[in-house]
C-alpha positions as CSV (number, residue, x, y, z in Angstrom):
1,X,115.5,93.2,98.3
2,X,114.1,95.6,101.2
3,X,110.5,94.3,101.2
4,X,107.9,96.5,102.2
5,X,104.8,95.9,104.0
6,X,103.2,97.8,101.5
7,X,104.2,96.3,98.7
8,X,103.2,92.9,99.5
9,X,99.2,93.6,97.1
10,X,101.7,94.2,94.3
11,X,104.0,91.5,95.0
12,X,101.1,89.0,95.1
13,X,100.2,90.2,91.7
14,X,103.4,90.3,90.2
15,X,106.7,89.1,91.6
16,X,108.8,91.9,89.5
17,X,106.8,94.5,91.7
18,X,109.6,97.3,92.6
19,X,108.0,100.8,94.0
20,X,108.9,103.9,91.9
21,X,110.7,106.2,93.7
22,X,109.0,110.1,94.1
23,X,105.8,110.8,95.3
24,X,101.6,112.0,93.8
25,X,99.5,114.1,94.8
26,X,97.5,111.5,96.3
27,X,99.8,110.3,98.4
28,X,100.8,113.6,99.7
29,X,97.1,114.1,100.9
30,X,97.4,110.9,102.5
31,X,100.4,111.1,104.2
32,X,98.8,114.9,105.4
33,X,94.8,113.4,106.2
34,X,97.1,110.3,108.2
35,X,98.7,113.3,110.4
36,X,95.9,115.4,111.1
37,X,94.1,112.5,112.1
38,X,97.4,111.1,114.3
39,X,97.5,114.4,116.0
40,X,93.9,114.6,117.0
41,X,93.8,111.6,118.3
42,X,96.8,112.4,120.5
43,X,95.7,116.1,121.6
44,X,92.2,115.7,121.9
45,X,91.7,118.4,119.1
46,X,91.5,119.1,115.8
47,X,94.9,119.9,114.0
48,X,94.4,123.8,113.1
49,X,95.6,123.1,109.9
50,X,94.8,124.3,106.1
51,X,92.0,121.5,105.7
52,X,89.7,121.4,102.9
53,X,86.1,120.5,104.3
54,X,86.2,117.6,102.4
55,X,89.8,116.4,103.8
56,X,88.6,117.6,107.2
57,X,85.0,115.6,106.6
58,X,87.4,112.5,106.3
59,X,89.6,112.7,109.5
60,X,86.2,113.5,111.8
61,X,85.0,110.4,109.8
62,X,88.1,108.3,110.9
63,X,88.0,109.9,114.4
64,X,84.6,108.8,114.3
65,X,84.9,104.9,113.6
66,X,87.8,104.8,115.7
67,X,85.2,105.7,118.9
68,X,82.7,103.1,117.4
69,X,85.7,100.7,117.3
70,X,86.3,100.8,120.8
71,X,89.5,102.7,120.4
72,X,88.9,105.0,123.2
73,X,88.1,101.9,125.9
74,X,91.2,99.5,124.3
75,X,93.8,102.3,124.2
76,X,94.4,103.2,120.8
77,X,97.8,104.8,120.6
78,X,98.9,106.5,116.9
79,X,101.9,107.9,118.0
80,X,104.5,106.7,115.4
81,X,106.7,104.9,118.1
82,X,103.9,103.1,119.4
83,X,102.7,102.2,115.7
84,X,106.1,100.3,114.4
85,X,105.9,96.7,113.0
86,X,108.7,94.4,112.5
87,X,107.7,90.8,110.7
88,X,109.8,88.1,110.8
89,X,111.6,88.0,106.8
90,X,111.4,91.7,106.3
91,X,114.4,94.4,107.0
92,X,112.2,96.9,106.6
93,X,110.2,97.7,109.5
94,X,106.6,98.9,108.8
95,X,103.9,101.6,110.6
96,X,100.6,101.3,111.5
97,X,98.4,104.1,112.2
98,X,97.0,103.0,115.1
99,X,97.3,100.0,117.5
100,X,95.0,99.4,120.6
101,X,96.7,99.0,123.7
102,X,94.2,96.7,125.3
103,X,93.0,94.7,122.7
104,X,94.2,92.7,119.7
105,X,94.0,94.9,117.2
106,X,95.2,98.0,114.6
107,X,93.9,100.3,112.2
108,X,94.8,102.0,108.9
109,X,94.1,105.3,107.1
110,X,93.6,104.9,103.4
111,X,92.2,107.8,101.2
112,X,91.4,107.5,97.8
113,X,89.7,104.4,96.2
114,X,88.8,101.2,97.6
115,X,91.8,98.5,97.1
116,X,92.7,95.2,98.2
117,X,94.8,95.5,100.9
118,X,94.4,92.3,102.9
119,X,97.7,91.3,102.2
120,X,99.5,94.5,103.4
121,X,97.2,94.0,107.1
122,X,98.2,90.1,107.0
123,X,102.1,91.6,107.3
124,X,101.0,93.6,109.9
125,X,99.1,91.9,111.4
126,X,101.9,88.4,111.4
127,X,104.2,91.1,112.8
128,X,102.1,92.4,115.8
129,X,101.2,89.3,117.0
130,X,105.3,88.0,116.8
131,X,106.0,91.3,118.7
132,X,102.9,90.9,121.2
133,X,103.4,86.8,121.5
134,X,99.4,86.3,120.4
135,X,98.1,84.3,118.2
136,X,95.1,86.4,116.6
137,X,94.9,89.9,115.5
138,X,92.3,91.9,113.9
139,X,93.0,94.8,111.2
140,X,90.8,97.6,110.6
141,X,90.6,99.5,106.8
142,X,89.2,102.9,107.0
143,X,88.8,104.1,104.0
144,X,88.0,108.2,104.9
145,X,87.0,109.0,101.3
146,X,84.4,106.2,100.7
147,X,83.2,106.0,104.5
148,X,84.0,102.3,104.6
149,X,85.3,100.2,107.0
150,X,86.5,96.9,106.2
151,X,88.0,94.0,108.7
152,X,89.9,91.5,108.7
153,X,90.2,88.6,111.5
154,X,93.7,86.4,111.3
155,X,95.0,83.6,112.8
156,X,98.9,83.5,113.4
157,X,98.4,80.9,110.6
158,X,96.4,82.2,108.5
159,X,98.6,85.7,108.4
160,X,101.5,84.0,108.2
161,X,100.3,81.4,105.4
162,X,99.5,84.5,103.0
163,X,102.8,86.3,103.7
164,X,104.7,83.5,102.9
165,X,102.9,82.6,99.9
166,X,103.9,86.0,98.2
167,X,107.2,86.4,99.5
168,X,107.8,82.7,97.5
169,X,105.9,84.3,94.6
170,X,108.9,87.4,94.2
171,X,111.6,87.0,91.8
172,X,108.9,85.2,89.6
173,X,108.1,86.2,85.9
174,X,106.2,89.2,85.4
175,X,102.8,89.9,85.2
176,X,100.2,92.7,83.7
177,X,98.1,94.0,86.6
178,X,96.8,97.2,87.8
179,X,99.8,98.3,90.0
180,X,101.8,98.7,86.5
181,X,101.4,102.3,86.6
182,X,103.4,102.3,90.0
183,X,106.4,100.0,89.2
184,X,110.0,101.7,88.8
185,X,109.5,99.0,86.0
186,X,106.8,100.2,84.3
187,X,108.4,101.0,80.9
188,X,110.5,98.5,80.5
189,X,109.1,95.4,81.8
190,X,109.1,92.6,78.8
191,X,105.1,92.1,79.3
192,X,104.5,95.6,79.0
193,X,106.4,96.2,75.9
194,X,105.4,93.4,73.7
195,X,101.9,94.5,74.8
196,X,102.3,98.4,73.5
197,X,104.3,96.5,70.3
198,X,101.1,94.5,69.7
199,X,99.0,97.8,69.7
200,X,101.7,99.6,67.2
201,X,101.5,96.5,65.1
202,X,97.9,96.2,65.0
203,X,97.0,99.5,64.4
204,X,99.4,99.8,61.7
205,X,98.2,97.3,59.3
206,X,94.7,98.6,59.7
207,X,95.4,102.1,58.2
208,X,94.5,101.4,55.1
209,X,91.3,100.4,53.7
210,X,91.7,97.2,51.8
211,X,93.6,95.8,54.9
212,X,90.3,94.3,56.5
213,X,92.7,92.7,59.1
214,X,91.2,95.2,62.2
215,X,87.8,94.9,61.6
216,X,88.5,90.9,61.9
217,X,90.0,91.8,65.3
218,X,86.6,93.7,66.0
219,X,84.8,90.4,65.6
220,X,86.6,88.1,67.5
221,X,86.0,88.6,71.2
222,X,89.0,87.2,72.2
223,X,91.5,89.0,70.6
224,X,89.1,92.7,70.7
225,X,89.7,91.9,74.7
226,X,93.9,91.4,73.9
227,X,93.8,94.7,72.1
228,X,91.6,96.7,74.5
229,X,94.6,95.2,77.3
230,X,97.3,96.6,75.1
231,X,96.1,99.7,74.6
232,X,95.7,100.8,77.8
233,X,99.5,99.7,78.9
234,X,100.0,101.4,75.3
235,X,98.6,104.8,77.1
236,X,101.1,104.7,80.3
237,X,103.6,104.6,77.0
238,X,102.1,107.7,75.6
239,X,102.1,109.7,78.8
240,X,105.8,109.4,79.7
241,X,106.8,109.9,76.4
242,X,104.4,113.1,76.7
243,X,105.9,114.4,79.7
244,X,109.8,113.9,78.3
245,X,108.7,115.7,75.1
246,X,107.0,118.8,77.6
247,X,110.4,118.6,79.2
248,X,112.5,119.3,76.1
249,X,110.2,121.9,74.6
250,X,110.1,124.0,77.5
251,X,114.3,123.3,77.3
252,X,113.6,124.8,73.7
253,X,114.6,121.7,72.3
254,X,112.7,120.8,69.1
255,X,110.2,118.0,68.9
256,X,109.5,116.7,65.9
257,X,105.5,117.4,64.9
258,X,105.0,119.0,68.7
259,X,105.1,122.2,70.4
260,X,103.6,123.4,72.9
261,X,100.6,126.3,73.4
262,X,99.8,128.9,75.1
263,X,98.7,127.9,78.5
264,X,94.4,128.7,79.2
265,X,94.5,130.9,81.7
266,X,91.2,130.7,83.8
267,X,89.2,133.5,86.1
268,X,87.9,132.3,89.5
269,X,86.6,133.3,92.6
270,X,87.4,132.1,95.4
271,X,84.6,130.3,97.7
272,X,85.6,132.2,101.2
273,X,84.6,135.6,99.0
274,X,81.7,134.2,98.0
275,X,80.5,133.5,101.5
276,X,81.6,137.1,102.8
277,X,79.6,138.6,100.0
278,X,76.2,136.5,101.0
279,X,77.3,137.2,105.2
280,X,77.5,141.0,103.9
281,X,74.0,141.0,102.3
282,X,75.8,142.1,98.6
283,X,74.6,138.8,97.4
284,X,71.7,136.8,98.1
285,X,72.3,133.2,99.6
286,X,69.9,131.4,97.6
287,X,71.6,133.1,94.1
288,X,74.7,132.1,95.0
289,X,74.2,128.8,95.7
290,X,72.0,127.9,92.5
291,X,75.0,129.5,90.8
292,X,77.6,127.3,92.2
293,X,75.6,124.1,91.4
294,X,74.5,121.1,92.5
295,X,76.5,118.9,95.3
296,X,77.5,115.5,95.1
297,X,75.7,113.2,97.8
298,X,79.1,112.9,99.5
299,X,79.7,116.8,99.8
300,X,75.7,117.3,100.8
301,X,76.0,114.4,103.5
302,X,79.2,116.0,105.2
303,X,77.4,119.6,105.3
304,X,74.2,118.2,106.7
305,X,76.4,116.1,109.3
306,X,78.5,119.3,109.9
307,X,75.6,121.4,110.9
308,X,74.6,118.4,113.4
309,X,71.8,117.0,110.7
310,X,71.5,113.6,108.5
311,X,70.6,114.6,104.9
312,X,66.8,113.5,104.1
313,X,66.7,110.3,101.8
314,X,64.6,111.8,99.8
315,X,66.3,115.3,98.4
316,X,69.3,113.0,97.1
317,X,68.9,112.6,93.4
318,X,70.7,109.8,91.1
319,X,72.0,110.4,87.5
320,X,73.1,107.1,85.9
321,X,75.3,107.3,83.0
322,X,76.8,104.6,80.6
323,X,78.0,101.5,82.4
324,X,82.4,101.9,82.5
325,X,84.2,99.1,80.6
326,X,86.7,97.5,82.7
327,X,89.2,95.2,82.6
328,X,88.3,91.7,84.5
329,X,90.4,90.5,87.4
């Protein structure tokens, strides 16, 4: 099995952890945020790419903490021949986005939400410091979207006592977790079927009304919280089944009870017209704005920041809605 360093946060949760081949849209504006951010670095200047201002927020973010890092004095290099890692039990050899030269330590680029990826920077880490002959190492997390930096300090034993631990735990039985979703596995691994089975079942017997069997379930904690865990692997179920029957319809093969609709089509106008209209005095500044909204804190803070400014404390409001139910670690 080609092991990659990336893999290792779902092979510490589950040991039957195989990546799905094929890409997401997330990972595509990760892969592109990574390169921008590799390239000015590099050049000294900002990629003249097609950036959103929010994507191009993020890499000045991550160009940002890289200076308050040190990366400038220790020599950070991002160049992908300088970023290679090879650990010791893994043919596959692994990239870092950044390494410093003159000091122990790298960095990665993650987008997106906050996840635990200590043991991905223990590989990397273990691997640097067999490559460098050193015995610490210190990995940097920046994650661009949530403006968050978070380090870790190893020891050669303390990297290599992790890595080992979940390279012992593959092969082992599997295990619901919330990488599911991204497993080449995910619709036919045993634990996930006989969870979606138990949802079929349960729902079943409680469609009709002297079968008092489901509202029984409601008042047992335990088993409400075994439901709740099936239904949502029950979901990942309904959605590929969704996107074979959207496949065979627009084949013009019949599906039983489905078909599809007429797809919503949507006017818009596009922001850059917007601007030219206020720049051309057609439209007012202040209407146009009120009319496109409010921002979200994030947005505001990056157009203050842009304009050389930290947004005032006091202008940012806070709407707090209903607490989200989640599933406990």
């Amino acid at each position: 099995m080609n092991i990659r360093h990336s893999s290792l946060p779902k092979l510490a949760l589950c040991g039957q952890y195989q990546g799905a081949p094929g890409t997401s849209p997330a990972a595509e504006r990760g892969t592109k945020l990574d390169q921008a951010f590799r390239h000015a670095w590099v050049h000294g200047e900002f990629p003249d790419w097609e950036l959103c201002e929010e994507d191009a927020q993020a890499v000045r973010w991550t160009i940002n903490q890289c200076v308050l890092l040190g990366g400038s004095t220790d020599g950070l290099m991002t160049a992908d021949k300088d970023c290679r890692v090879q650990t010791a039990g893994f043919e596959h050899t692994g990239t870092v986005d950044g390494v410093a030269a003159r000091a122990n330590w790298s960095m990665d680029l993650k987008s997106g939400q906050i996840y635990d990826y200590s043991a991905q920077m223990a590989a990397y880490a273990l691997g640097l410091m067999q490559m460098r002959f050193e015995q610490e190492w210190t990995t940097h997390l920046l994650f661009c979207d949530q403006r968050q930096v978070v380090t870790h300090h190893w020891t050669y034993q303390s990297a290599s006592d992790l890595v080992r631990g979940i390279l012992a735990n593959v092969g082992t039985g599997p295990r619901e977790n919330d990488y599911c979703g991204w497993c080449a596995k995910s619709l036919t691994c045993p634990a996930r079927v006989q969870a979606q089975e138990m949802a079929i079942q349960t729902t079943e017997h409680a469609i009709t009304p002297q079968d008092g069997s489901f509202l029984a379930l409601l008042d047992d904690p335990v088993q409400l919280g075994k439901f709740l865990t099936a239904c949502s692997t029950l979901e990942d179920f309904r959605d590929a089944a969704k996107a074979k029957a959207r496949e065979l319809l627009e084949s013009d093969v019949r599906v039983h009870g489905w078909r599809l609709q007429k797809a919503r089509a949507s006017a818009f106008v596009d922001a850059d017209v917007v601007a030219r209209a206020v720049e051309e005095g057609i439209i007012g500044a202040g209407d146009a704005i009120r009319a496109g909204g409010s921002l979200s804190g994030k947005k505001a803070e990056a157009l203050w920041s842009a304009a050389g400014h930290e947004l005032p404390a006091h202008v940012v409001q806070q709407k707090i809605g209903q607490q989200p139910l989640v599933q406990s670690k």
